[in-house]
N, C-alpha and C positions, 0 to 999 in steps of 0.2 A: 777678549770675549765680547761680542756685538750683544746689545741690547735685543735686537731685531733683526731679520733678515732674509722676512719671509715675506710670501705673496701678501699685499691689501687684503687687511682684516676688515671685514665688515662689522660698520660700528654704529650705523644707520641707516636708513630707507626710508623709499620715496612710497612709502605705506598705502598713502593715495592712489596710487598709480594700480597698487595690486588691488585698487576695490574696484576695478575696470570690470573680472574675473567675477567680483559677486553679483555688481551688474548685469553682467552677459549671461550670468545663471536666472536673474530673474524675467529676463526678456526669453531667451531661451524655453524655458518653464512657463513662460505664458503664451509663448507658440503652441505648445504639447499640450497643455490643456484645453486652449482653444480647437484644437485637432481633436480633441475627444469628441466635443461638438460637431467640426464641421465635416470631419470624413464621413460618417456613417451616414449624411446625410447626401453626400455626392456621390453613395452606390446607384440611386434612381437614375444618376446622368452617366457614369465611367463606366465603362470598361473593367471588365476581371483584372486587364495587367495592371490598366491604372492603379484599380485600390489597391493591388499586391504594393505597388512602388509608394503609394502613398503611405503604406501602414509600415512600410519597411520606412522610410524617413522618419515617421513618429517616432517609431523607437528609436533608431538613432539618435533624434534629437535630445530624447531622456536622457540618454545615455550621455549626448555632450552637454546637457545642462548638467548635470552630476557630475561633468568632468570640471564645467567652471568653475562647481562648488570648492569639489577638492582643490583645483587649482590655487584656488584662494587660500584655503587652508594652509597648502605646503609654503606658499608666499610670505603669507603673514606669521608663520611659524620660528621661534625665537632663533631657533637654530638654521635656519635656512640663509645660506649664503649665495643666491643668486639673483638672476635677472628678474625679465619682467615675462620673461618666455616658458611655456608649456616645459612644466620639469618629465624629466624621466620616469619619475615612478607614476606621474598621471599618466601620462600615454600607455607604462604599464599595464595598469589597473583597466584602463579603457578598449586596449589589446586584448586582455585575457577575457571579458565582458563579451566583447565581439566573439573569440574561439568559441566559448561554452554557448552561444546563443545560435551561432550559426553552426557550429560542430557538433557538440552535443545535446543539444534540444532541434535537431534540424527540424523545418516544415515549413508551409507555404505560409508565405508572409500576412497572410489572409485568414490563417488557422486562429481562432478565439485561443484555442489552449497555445500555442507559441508566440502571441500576444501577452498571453497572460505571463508565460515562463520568462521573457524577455522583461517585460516589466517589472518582477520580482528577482532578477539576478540584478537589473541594473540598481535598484533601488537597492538589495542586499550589498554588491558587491561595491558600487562606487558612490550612490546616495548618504547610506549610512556613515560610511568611515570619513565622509567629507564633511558631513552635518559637522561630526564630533569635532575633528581636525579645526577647520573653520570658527569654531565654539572657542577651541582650547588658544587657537590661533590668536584670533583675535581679543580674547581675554588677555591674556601674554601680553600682547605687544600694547595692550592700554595701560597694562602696568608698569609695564617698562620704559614707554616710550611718550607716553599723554601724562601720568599722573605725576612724575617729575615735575609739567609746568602749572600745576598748581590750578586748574580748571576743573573744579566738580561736575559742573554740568556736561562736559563733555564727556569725562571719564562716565558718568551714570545713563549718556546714552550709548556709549558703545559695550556698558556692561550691559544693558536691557538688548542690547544687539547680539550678543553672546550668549543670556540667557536662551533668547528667541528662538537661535541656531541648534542649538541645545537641545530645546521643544521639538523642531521641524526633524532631529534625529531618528523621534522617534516615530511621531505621525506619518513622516513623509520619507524615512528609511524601512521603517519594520512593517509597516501596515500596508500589505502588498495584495492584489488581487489573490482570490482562491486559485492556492495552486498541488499540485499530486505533491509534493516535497516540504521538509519541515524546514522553519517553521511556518512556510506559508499556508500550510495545510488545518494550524492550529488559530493564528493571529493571522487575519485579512481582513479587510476591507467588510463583509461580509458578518464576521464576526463582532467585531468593534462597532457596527452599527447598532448592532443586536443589542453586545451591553454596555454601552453609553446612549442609543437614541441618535444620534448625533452623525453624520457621514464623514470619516477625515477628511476629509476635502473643505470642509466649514474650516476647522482644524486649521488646515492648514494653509489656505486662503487668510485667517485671524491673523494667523503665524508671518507669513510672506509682509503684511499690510506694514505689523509694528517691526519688522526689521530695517524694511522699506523707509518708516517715519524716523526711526531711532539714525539711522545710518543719515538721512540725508540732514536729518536735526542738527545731529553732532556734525556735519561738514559743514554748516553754516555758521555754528557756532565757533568753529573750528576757524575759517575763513578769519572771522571780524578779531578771533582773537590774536592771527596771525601777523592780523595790518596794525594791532596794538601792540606786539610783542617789536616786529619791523621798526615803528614807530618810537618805540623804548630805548634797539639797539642804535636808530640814529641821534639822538638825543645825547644819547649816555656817548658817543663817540664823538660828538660834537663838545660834551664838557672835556670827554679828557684830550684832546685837542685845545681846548683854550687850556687849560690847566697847564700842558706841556707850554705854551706859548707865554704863560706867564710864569713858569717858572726859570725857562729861558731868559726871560728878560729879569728878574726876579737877580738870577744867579748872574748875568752876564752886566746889568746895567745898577742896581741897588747894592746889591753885595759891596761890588769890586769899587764903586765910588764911597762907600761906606768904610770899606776897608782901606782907601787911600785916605782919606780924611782920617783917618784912625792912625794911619802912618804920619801924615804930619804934625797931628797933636804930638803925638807921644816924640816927635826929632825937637819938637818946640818945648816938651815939659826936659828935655836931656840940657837945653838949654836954660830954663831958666836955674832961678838959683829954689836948691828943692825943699828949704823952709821957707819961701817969701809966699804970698800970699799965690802969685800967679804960678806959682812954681804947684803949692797943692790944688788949684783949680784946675789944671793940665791934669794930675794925676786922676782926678778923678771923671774929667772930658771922657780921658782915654778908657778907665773903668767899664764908663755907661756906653762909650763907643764898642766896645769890646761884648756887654750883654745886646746891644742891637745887634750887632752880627749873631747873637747864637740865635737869638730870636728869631734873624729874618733866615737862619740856615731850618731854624725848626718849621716854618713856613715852608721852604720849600721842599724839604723831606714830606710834611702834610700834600703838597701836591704832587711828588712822586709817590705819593701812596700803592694809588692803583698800579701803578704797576711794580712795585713789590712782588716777590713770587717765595711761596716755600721751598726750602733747600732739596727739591727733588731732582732726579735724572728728567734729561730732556726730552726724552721718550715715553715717559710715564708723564709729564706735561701736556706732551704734544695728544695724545691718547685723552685726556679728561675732557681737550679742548672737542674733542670729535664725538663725546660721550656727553656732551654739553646739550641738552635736552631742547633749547632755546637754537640749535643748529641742527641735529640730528632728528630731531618731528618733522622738518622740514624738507633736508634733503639728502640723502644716502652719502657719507661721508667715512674713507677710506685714509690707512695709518698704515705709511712703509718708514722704516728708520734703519739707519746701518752706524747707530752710532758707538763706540767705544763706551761700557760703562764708566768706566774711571776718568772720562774728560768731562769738562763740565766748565761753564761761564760766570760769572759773578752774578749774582742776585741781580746788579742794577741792567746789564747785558740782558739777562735773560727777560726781564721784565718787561725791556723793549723788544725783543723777539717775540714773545708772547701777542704783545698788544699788536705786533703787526699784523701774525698770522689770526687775530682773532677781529679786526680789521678787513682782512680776506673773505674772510668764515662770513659777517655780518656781508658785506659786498655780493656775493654771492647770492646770499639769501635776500637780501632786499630787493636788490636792482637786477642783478641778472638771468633771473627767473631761473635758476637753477635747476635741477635734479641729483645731481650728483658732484660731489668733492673727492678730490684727490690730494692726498699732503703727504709727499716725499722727503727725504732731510739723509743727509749722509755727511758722512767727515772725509774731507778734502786736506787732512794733512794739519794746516795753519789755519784754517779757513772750517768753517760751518756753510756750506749747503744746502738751502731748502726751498722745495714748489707747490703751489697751492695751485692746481690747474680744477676748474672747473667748465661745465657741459653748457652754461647758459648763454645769453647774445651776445659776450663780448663786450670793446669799449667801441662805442661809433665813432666812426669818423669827425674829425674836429672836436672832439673831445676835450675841454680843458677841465684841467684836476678840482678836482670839491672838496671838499675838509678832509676826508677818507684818504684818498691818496696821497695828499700831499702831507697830512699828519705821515704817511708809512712813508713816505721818502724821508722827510725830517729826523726820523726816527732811524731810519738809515745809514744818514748821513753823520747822526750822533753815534752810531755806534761804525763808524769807518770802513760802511758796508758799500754795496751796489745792488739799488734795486732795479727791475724792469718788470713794464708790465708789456708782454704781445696777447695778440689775438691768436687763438690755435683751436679750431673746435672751442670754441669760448675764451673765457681767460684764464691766461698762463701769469701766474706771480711768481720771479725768481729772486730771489733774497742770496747774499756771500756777504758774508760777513767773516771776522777774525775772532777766533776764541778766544784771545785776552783783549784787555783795554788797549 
């Protein structure tokens, strides 16, 4: 029975990338406002068809800012397993908006009342359910995906971000020019001015400003704390790099001459005679020889620490590493495995497979401006399997290895693998290694 053996699960996003979509909503949106202004006032110079054609763009435009909105929404939405491209049900939603405005409210694009009907369908039908979406969206994914790294002030502007969106549901979905149909007929523009005093358009201008401050806040804060988190993961892989190189020597150079001076006491106390004096001074040589070795073993178990790993399947490993808050804020990272449940590596094995592909993960994210990861892993029989391809620049030409790489070749060649790094649309990490010692 395979663990896995399905399409890349998404396990992360390039989150950023979808706030392009809230952007283009608010550019968008302040073309269409601005057009509230400037049309009426370029009837003294155009043309009838002109304005027809100009008032027909207006509203379209509404209609594609309400469509960025949602777009955004469905993006950042927890369950949303796709691109960075116009989903299906926007263009839905933006389709059927178009039918009802050009099919059934037909009129000249110039008509005050099919201005008005267009502006209250777009607002009803793709405005409002985007505001909310967008709201619920982007709440979701600060919880899941920002408050993991432990940064309040981030998380508190993208919840006042959230909040905001929330507000503008209401101002700037339900509060629609006076129109023959409910409920614009009851709740307009018109009315709301009446009892609050107040035009939503203040409303919602308030609305736009602190989404505006809170979003761009949190991306700066967001930035600095990136280049500190980057900063951490190369730190923290530069000790355990020395660590591995001292315990290597550790095991390979102190031990083993420890251990032979411990062999020749103990061939020297066979020979003396074992009541003379030098006879008990050898026994007990070999004693204190015998506690430095557990000593300098318990030393280096303390240095193979970190990579210790709990007795879990490799699949459910490989998945926590992709779920790692400190890799996934950062860039969209995807989990394929075909692996047998019942096979499995020694702790000390896996421990070194870990820190490679989490070596990878850090590479990625620091140096090769990533967006996206990819980690494959399959059973080849005798042999373990696995690829860390990622979407960023690659390794440049002339390239010599830095602590990172050459820790994961070392790491490789202790566990009696073959690594390679190519350039492929970014970097490709392939890892073969042997499931036993």
């Amino acid at each position: 029975m395979l663990s896995s053996c399905k399409p890349a699960v998404r396990r992360g996003s390039t989150w950023r990338a979808h706030l392009r979509w809230l952007a283009a909503f608010g550019i968008a949106h302040g073309f269409y406002e601005w057009g509230d202004l400037f049309i009426p006032i370029q009837a003294e110079y155009l043309g009838a068809a002109s304005m027809k054609m100009l008032y027909f763009v207006h509203k379209v435009l509404l209609a594609v800012s309400f469509a960025c909105l949602l777009q955004f929404g469905v993006a950042v939405h927890p369950s949303s397993k796709r691109g960075i491209g116009f989903h299906w049900c926007t263009v839905a939603v933006f389709l059927f908006w178009a039918i009802l405005v050009f099919g059934m409210f037909p009129g000249e694009f110039d008509d005050p009342e099919w201005r008005r009907n267009s502006n209250a369908l777009a607002r009803y039908l793709i405005g409002f359910p985007g505001s909310l979406l967008a709201a619920y969206g982007l709440r979701a994914h600060t919880y899941q995906r920002i408050k993991p790294l432990n940064v309040p002030m981030i998380v508190q502007m993208f919840q006042a971000a959230g909040i905001s969106l929330g507000i503008y549901a209401l101002v700037g979905g339900l509060i629609v020019p006076p129109v023959g149909f409910f409920p614009g007929n009851v709740l307009n523009v018109e009315t709301f001015t009446g009892w609050v005093g107040i035009p939503p358009l203040i409303f919602r201008s308030l609305v736009g400003a602190v989404i505006a401050f809170t979003i761009i806040r949190a991306l700066e804060i967001f930035d600095l704390e990136t280049e500190r988190r980057i900063e951490h993961l190369e730190q923290q892989q530069i000790i355990n790099a020395e660590h591995e190189r001292l315990a290597r020597d550790l095991h390979d150079g102190a031990i083993q001459k420890v251990y032979t001076a411990g062999l020749l006491v103990e061939s020297a106390e066979w020979i003396a005679q074992p009541e003379s004096e030098v006879g008990k001074r050898l026994k007990r040589a070999v004693s204190v020889i015998s506690d430095a070795i557990l000593d300098l073993r318990r030393n280096l178990a303390e240095l193979h620490a970190h990579t210790q790993v709990p007795g879990k399947p490799l699949a459910l490993l490989l998945g926590e590493i992709a779920r790692n808050p400190n890799y996934n804020s950062m860039v969209k990272v995807s989990v394929e495995t075909d692996l047998p449940e019942g096979k499995a590596m020694s702790d000390r094995r896996t421990g070194h497979l870990l820190a490679i592909v989490n070596e990878a993960m850090a590479n990625a994210v620091r140096h090769a401006k990533a967006q996206m990861v990819s980690i494959q892993a399959e059973d080849r029989g005798e042999a373990f399997h696995i690829q860390i391809q990622d979407d960023g620049i690659g390794l440049p030409s002339g390239f010599t290895d830095g602590y990172g790489l050459r820790n994961m070749r070392d790491r490789a060649r202790l566990l009696n693998g073959k690594i390679e790094f190519n350039n492929n649309k970014g970097l490709l990490v392939t890892l073969e290694i042997p499931w036993k010692d």
